[in-house]
Each structure stands twice: as structure tokens, then as C-alpha cells.
N, C-alpha and C positions, 0 to 999 in steps of 0.2 A: 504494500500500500504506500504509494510514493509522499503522500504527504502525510504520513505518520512518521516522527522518529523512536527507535526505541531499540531495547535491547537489553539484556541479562548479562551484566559484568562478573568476572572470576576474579580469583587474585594475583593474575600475572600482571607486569607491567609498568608497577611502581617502581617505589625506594625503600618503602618499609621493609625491615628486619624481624628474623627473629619466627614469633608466634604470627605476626603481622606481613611478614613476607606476601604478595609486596605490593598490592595495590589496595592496604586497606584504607578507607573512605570515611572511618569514623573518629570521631574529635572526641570522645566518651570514654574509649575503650584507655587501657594505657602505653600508647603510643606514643612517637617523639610526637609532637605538634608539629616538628620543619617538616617532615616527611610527608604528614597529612596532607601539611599545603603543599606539598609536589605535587601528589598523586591528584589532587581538586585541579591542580596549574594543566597535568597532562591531562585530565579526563576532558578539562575546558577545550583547549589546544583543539582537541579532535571534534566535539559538538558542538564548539563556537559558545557566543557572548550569547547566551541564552538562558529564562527564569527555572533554577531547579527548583522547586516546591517539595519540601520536607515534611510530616509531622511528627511528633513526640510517639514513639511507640510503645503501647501499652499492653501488646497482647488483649485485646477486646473487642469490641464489633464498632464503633463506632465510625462512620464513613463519614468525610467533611465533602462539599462541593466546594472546589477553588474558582473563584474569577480575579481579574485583574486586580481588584483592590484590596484582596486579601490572602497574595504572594504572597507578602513578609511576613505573615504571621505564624504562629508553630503551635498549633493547639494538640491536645492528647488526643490522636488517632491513629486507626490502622490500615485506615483506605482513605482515598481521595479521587473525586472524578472530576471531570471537566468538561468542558465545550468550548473553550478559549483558545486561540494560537498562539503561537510563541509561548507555551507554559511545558515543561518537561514534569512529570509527577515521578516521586524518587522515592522507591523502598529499599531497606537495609537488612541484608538478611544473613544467618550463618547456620542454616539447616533448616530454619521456616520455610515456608512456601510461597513463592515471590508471584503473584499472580498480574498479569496485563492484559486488557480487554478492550474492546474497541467496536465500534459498530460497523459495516459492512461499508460504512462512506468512509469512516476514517473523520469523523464529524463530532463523536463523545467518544472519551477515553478516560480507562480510569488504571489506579496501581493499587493493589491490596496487599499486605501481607498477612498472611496465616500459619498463625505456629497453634498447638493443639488445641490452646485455649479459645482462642478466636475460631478454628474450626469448631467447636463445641459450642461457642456464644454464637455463629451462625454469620462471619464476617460476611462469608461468598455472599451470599443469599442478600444481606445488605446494600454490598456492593453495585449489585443487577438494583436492586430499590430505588439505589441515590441515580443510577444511570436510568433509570426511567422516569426522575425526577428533573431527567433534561430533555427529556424526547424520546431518547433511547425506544426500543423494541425488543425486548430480549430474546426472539427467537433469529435478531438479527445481527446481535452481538457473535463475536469472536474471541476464544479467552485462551491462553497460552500459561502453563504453571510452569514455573522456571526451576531450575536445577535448588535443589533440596536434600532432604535426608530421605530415604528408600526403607520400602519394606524391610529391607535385607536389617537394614541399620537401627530401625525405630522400635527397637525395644521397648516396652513398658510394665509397670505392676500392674497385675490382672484387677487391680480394683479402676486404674484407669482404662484399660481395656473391657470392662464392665461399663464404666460410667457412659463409653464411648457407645455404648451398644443402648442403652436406656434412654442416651439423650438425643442423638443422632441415628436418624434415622437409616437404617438398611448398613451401617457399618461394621456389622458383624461378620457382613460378607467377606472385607477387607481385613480379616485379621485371621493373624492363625498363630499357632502355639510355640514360646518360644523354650527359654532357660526355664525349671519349675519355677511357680509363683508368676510367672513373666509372658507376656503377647507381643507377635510383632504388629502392627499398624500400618495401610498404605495410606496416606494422609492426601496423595494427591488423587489417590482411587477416591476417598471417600467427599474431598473438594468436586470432584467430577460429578459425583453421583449431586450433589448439594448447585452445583449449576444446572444440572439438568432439569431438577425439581424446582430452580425458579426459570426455566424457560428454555435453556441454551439447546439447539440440537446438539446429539452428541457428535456428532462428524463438525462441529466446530470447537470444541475443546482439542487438544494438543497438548503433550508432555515435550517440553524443549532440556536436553540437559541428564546428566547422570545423579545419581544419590550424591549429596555432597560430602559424605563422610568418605565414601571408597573412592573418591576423586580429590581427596585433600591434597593434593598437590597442584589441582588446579580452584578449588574454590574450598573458602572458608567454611568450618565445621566446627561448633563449639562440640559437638559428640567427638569429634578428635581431638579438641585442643580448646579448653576450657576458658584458654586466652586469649580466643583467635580475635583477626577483626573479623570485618564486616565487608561484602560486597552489596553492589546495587545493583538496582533494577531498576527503569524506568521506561517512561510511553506520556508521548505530546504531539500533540495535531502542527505541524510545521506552519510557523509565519506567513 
């Protein structure tokens, strides 16, 4: 879609060291700060002098709409949509599930991120909300889960793999038996299933990306490295 821009970042490319090697994006974690600002200097470099739109991430459902006048602001959210040009929407992730969606014109866009809790509080399903809160159509959206943490990797206690199953619907499908006591979870099975049920055909959902923990060498995984940083994710309707 030529006037969309977007894309799922790993962590090659920077300057950062260490746990952060090397293109980690986040000023929070405990990174040099010169570094940070490389990697913000190279990421600009290549996307040009354009609005990135952030918010405070909470792990919760809460979706903001961005327009022009309230860029600069950073309230507690975990999605953001839009209908505005020149706005890039930017999620930060290191095993969460970095989700981008877009309607069929390339006209409303939005970025969510979904780690379990936010899948459990029902972020997706939100998301499609606030996007029909602009026009949007959601059998005419497009939504893409970006590289994550995998069944293989997403361990959990069986009392979370219970709650999963109680509160979310049909996600029992997606789990199967792991260490005793323990489930493994497909988080972006069960996001799939949770877009479908607010509209999306499934032949426009898409897995872009590997498990982010068996790919730690190219994208950050707090299941591998408890210090890791942060890549992004982003999606904005071009100028």
C-alpha cells in the first residue's frame, strides 16, 4: 500500500551494547542515553523528519484516537488509531505482540500492543472499536501481528492458562500442555481468533516474523534476557 508507511523493527543496526545490542529505542530501560539518541538519529535518517506518536504503556485495553493536536501528548495507552497524514503511530515491544492494521484504502491506521494482559482485557477487539470510531469497516481492515514470543516459548502456570480459557473466549484451542503445573499459549492464535470475532476476514490477518525469544539475536526478548531493550513497531498514512 504505497501511501502507508510502516514496519516491525529488530534489534540490529544500532550502537547499543551489551543486553541492548543494538538498536534498542527505549529511554526507560537502563541504557546509555548517547546510544538511545543514535539509534532515534539512525531510525530518523531513514523515515525522514516525521510525527512519531508514542503512549505510556500499560498492558491494558485502553485505545487513544490521535489527531494533529494531540501528537505531543503521552497519555497511559496501548493502542492508538488515526486518520491523519504525516503521523507514524509507534509501539514498543520485547515478546508482546506488536499488532498494525489499516483499512483497505490505507485511509485509518492504527498500532496496538498486546502482551497477555491486554489480550485478556480484550485490547484487539478495542482497537477495531476506536477504528470504526473513524469510518473504518472492519470486514475491510487489514491487520498484521508482528514478531513476538511463540507457542514454543510462552510458557505459563496453569492457573493462567485456566484464567485464559474462562475469560477468553475459544483459547483453549491454542494451548497445550507444557513442564507439570505449566501451559504453553499461542497469543497471536488467540489475537487472531479475537479479530475475527470483531469483524476481520481471516485471509486478512497475517503472522509477519518469528517467536522473538528463538530469534534473540535478531529481536529483543525479555523471556531471554530480562534486561533486554525494546524494538518498535509502527504504521502512518504518508503526507
Amino acid at each position: 500500500m504505497p501511501n502507508l508507511s510502516h514496519g516491525f523493527l529488530g534489534r540490529i543496526g544500532g550502537v547499543s551494547v551489551g543486553s541492548y545490542a543494538s538498536l534498542n529505542l527505549a529511554y526507560w530501560v537502563d541504557d546509555d542515553v548517547a546510544h538511545v539518541d543514535e539509534n532515534w538519529r539512525r531510525l530518523r535518517e531513514v523515515i525522514g523528519d516525521v510525527a512519531i506518536v508514542r503512549s505510556h504503556q500499560t498492558h491494558g485495553k485502553t485505545v487513544r484516537v490521535v489527531r494533529r493536536e494531540n501528537i505531543h501528548e503521552r497519555p497511559e495507552a496501548d493502542g492508538m488509531v488515526t486518520a491523519e497524514r504525516g503521523i507514524l503511530l509507534a509501539v514498543s515491544s520485547a515478546d508482546c505482540v506488536p499488532i498494525l492494521i489499516s483499512d483497505a484504502r490505507g485511509t485509518i491506521v492504527g498500532a496496538i500492543h498486546a502482551g497477555w494482559r491486554g489480550v485478556i482485557a480484550g485490547i484487539a477487539q478495542e482497537g477495531i472499536r476506536a477504528m470504526e470510531s473513524l469510518g473504518a469497516r472492519p470486514r475491510d481492515l487489514r491487520a498484521a501481528l508482528g514478531p513476538s514470543i511463540g507457542q514454543c516459548c510462552f510458557e505459563v502456570d496453569e492457573d493462567l492458562a485456566r484464567r485464559f480459557a474462562r475469560e477468553v473466549e475459544g483459547s483453549e484451542r491454542h494451548a497445550r500442555a507444557g513442564r507439570p503445573g505449566k501451559s504453553h499459549l499461542d497469543l497471536r492464535a488467540i489475537i487472531t481468533d479475537q479479530l475475527m470475532r470483531a469483524g476481520l476476514p481471516r485471509e486478512s490477518i497475517i503472522n509477519v516474523g518469528p517467536c522473538t525469544k528463538c530469534a534473540n539475536d535478531r529481536f529483543f526478548s525479555r523471556r531471554a534476557d530480562a534486561s533486554s531493550g525494546l524494538q518498535l513497531s509502527f504504521i502512518g498514512i504518508r503526507a
